[in-house]
Structure formats: C-alpha cells, structure tokens
MIFI-884473 format. One record per residue: x, y, z of N, C-alpha, C in turn; residue in one letter. Coordinates in steps of 0.001 Angstrom, whole numbers. Example, Ala and Ser with C-alpha at 12.3 -4.5 7.8 and 13.67 -1.06 7.14 Angstrom:
<gugus>
+---------+---------+---------+---------+---------+---------+---------+---------+---------+-----+
:     n.u :     n.v :     n.w :    ca.u :    ca.v :    ca.w :     c.u :     c.v :     c.w : res :
+---------+---------+---------+---------+---------+---------+---------+---------+---------+-----+
:   13190 :   -5690 :    7800 :   12300 :   -4500 :    7800 :   13200 :   -3300 :    7800 :   A :
:   12850 :   -2250 :    7080 :   13670 :   -1060 :    7140 :   12900 :      30 :    7870 :   S :
+---------+---------+---------+---------+---------+---------+---------+---------+---------+-----+
</gugus>
This chain:
<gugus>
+---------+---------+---------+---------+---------+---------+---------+---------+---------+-----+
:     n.u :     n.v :     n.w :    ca.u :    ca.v :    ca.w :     c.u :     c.v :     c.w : res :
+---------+---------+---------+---------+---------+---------+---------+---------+---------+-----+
:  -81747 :  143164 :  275798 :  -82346 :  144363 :  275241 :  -83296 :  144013 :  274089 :   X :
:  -82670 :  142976 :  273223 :  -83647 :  142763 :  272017 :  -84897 :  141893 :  272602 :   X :
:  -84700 :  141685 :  273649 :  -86415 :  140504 :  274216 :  -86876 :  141367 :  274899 :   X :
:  -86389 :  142476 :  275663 :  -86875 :  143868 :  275764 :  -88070 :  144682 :  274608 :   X :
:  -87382 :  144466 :  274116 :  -87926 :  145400 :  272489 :  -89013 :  144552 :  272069 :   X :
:  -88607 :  143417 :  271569 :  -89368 :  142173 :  270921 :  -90926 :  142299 :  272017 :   X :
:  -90673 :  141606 :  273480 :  -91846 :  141968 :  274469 :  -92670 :  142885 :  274102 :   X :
:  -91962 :  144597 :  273897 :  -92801 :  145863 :  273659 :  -93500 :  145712 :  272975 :   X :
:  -92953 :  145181 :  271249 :  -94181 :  145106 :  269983 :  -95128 :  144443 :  270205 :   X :
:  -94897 :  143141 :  270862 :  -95833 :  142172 :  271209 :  -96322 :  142978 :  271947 :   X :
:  -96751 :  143289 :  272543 :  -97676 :  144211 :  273474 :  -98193 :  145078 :  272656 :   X :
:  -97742 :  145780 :  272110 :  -98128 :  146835 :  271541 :  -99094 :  146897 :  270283 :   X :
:  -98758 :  145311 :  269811 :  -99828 :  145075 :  268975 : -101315 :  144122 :  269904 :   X :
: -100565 :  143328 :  270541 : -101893 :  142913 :  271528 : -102648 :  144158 :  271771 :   X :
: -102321 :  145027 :  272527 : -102985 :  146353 :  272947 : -103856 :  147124 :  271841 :   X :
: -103213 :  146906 :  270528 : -103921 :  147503 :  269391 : -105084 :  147068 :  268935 :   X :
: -104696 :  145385 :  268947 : -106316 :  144558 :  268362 : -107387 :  144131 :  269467 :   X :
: -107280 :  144627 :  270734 : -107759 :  144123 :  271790 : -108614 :  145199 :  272372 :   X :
: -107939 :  146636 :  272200 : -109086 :  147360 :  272225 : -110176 :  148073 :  271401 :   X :
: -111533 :  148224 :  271497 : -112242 :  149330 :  271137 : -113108 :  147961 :  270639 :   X :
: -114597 :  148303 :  270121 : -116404 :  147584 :  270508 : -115671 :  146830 :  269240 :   X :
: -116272 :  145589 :  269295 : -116453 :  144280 :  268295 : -117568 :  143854 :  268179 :   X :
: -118560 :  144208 :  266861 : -119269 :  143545 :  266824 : -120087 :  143021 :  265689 :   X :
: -118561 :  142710 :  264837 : -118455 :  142114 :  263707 : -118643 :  142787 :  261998 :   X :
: -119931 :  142374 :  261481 : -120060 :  143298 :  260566 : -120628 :  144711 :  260370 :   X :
: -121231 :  144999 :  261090 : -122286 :  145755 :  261871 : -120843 :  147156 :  262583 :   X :
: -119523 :  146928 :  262751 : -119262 :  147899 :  263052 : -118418 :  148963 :  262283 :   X :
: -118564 :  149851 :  261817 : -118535 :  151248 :  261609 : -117017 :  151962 :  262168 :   X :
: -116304 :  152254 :  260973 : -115353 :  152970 :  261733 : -114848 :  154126 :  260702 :   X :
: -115132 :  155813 :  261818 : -115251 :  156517 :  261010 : -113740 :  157356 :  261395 :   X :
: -113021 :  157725 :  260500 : -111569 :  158724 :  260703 : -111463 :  160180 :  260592 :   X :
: -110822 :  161141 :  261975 : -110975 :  162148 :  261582 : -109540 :  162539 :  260904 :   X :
: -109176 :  162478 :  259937 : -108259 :  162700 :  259487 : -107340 :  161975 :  260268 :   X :
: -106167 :  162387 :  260513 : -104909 :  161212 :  260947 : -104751 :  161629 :  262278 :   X :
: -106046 :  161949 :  262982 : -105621 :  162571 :  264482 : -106796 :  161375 :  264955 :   X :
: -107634 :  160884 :  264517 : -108861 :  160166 :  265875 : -109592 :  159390 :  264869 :   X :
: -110263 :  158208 :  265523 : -110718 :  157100 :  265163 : -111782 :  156906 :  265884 :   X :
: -113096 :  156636 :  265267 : -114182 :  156166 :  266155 : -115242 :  154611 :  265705 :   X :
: -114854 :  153884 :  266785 : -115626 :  152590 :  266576 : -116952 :  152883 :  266833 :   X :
: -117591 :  152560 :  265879 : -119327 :  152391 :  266450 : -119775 :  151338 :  265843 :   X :
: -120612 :  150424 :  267138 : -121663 :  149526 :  266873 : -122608 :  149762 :  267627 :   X :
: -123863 :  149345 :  266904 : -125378 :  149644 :  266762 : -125605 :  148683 :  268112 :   X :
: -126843 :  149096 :  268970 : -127119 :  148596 :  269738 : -128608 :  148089 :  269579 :   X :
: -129494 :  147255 :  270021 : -130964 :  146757 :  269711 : -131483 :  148051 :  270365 :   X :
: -131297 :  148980 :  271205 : -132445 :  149965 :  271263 : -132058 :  151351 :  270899 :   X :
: -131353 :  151034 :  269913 : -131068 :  152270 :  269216 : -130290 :  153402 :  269311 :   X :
: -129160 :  152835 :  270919 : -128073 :  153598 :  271515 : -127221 :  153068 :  270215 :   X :
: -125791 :  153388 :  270515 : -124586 :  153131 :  269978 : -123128 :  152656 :  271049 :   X :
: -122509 :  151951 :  270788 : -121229 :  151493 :  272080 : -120643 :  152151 :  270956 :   X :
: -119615 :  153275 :  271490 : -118454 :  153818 :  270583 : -117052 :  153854 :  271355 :   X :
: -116361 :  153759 :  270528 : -114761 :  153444 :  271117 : -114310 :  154790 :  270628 :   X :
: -113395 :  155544 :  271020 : -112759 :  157184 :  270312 : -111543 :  156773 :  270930 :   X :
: -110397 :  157079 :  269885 : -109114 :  157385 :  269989 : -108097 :  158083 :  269460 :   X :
: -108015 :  159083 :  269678 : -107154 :  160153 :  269343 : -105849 :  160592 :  269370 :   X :
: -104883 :  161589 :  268954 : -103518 :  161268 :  269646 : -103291 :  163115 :  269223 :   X :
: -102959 :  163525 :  270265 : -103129 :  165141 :  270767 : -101980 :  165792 :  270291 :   X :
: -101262 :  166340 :  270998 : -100562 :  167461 :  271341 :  -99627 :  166662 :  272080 :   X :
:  -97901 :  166732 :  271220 :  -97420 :  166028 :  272185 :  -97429 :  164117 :  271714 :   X :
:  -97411 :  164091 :  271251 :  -98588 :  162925 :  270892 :  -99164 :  161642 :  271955 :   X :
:  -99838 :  162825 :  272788 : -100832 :  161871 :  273915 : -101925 :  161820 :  273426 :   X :
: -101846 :  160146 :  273681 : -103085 :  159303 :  273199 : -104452 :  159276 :  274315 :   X :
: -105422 :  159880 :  273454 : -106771 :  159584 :  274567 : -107680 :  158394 :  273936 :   X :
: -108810 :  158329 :  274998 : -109307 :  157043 :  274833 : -110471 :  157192 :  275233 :   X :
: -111420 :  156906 :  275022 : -112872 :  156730 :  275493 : -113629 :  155948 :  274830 :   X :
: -114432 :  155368 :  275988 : -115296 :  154661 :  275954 : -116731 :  154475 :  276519 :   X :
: -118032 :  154366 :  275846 : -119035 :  154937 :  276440 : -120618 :  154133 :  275005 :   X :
: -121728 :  153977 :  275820 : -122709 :  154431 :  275038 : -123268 :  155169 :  274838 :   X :
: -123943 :  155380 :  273379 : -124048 :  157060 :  272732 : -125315 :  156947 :  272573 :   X :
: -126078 :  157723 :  273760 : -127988 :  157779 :  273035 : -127832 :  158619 :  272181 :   X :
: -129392 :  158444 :  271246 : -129500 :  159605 :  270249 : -130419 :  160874 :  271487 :   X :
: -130336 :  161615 :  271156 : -131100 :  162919 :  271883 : -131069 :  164108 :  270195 :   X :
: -132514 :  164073 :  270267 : -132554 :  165074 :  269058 : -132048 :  164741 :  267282 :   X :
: -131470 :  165397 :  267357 : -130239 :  164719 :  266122 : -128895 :  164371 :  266087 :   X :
: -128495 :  164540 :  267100 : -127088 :  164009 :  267553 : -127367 :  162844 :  268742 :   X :
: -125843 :  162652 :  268723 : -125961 :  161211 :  269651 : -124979 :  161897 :  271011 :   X :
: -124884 :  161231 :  271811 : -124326 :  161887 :  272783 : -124058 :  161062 :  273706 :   X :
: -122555 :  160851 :  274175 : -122099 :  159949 :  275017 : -121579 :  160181 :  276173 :   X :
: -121250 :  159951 :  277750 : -120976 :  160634 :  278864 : -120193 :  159244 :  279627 :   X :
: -118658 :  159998 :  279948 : -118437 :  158741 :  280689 : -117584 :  160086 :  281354 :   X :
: -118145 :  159906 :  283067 : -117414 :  160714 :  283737 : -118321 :  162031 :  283954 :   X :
: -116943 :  162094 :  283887 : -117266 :  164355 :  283426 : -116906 :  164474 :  281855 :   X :
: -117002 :  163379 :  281346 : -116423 :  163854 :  279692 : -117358 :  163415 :  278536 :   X :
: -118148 :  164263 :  278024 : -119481 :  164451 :  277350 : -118755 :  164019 :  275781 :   X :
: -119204 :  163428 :  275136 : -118531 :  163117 :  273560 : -120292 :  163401 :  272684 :   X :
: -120484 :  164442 :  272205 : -121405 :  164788 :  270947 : -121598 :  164588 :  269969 :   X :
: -122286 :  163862 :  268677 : -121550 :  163911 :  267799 : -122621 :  163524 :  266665 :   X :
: -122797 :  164163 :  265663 : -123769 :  163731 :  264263 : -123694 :  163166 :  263093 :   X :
: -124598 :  162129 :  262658 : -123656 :  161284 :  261844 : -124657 :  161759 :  260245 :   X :
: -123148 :  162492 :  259425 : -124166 :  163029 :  258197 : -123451 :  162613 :  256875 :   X :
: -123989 :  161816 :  255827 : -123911 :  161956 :  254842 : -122156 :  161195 :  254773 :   X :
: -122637 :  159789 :  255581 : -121468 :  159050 :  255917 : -120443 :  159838 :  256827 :   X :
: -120206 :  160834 :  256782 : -119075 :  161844 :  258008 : -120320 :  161577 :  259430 :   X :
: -119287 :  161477 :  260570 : -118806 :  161673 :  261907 : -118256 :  163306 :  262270 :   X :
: -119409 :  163996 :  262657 : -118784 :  165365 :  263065 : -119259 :  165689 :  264919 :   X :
: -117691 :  165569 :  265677 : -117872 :  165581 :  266992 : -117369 :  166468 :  267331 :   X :
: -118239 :  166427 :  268772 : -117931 :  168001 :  269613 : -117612 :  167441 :  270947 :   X :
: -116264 :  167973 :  271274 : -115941 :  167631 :  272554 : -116122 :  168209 :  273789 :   X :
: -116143 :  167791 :  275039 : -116374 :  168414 :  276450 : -115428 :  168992 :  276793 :   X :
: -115377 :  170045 :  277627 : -114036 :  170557 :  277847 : -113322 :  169553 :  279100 :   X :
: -114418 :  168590 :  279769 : -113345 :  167805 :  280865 : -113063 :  166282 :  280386 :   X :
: -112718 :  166345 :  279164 : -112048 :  165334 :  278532 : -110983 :  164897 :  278420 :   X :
: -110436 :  165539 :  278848 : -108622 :  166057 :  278410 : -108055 :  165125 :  279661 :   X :
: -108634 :  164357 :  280990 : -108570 :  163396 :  281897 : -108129 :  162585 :  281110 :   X :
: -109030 :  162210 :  279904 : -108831 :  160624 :  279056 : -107503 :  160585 :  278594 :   X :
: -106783 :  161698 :  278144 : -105540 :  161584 :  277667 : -104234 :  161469 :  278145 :   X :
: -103155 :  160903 :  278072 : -101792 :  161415 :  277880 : -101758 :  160775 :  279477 :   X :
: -100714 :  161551 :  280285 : -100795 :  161274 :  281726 : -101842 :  161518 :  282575 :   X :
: -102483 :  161808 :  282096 : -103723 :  162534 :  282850 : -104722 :  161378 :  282837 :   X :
: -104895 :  160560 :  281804 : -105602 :  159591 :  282000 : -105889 :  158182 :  282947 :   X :
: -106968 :  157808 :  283195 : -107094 :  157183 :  284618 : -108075 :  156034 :  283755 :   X :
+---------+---------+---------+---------+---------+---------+---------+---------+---------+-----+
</gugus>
C-alpha cells in the first residue's frame, strides 16, 4: 500500500512539472485567483502558446492547450470547439470562456 501511495506522488509531481509551455525566461504566468493558472510564452510572430488550468466544481481539473493569435485587442485561442479569449491589461489576464469547453474538464475530458 505504501509503494502504492509513494508511486502516486511520484506521479503526481512528474505530472505537475511536465506539463504546460517552457520557454524559459520569457514565460509569463498569470493567476486567477486560486481557481486557474495561465502559462504564456511569446511566439516570433506575435501569436502566444498558452497552457490554462483550472479546477471547477467538484474539483475537476481542466486543461487546455492552444496558440493564442492577437485579433483586435484580445488574443484568442481555439482548440476544438473550445474558444479561450482573453486581454492582457495593466499586468492582469482577463478571460472569457466558450461555452464548449467544459469537454476539457473533469471526466469529460479527452
């Protein structure tokens, strides 16, 4: 049971530092309060690779991953059917979510 357990953490921290964009100093990580986390690094043509991770209702964890063109004044990322929006002001990260996002999370996620 305890190499049971022991296995889990180990995993669980592998799983922690292994995901979401690396790309050194250059990346950006902005918090929405104690519910979601977003990695961003800068890309040479002026997209963004962003990592989002959140933990819901329930506490199912979602996940996405995607590059974010700018369009207008927001940036805007699409993986799927699940649109991630989002404007970056005055150091804050303020995002707007798709309503078919909710795939990325919990059991539902694929």
């Amino acid at each position: 049971m305890k190499l049971l357990i022991g296995l889990g953490l180990l995993l669980a921290t592998f799983l922690t530092h292994a995901i979401g964009v690396s790309c050194g100093d250059e990346k950006v990580t902005y918090r929405l309060e104690d519910k979601a986390r977003f990695d961003i690094c800068p890309n040479g043509d002026g997209s963004l690779s962003i990592f989002a991770n959140s933990i819901g209702g329930n506490y199912h964890t979602c996940s996405f991953e995607a590059v974010a063109k700018k369009i207008g004044e927001q940036y805007v990322a699409i993986d799927g059917t699940c649109k991630i929006s989002f404007v970056l002001s005055n150091n804050e990260l303020i995002p707007t979510f798709g309503e078919n996002c909710r795939a990325y999370c919990g059991m539902r996620a694929s």
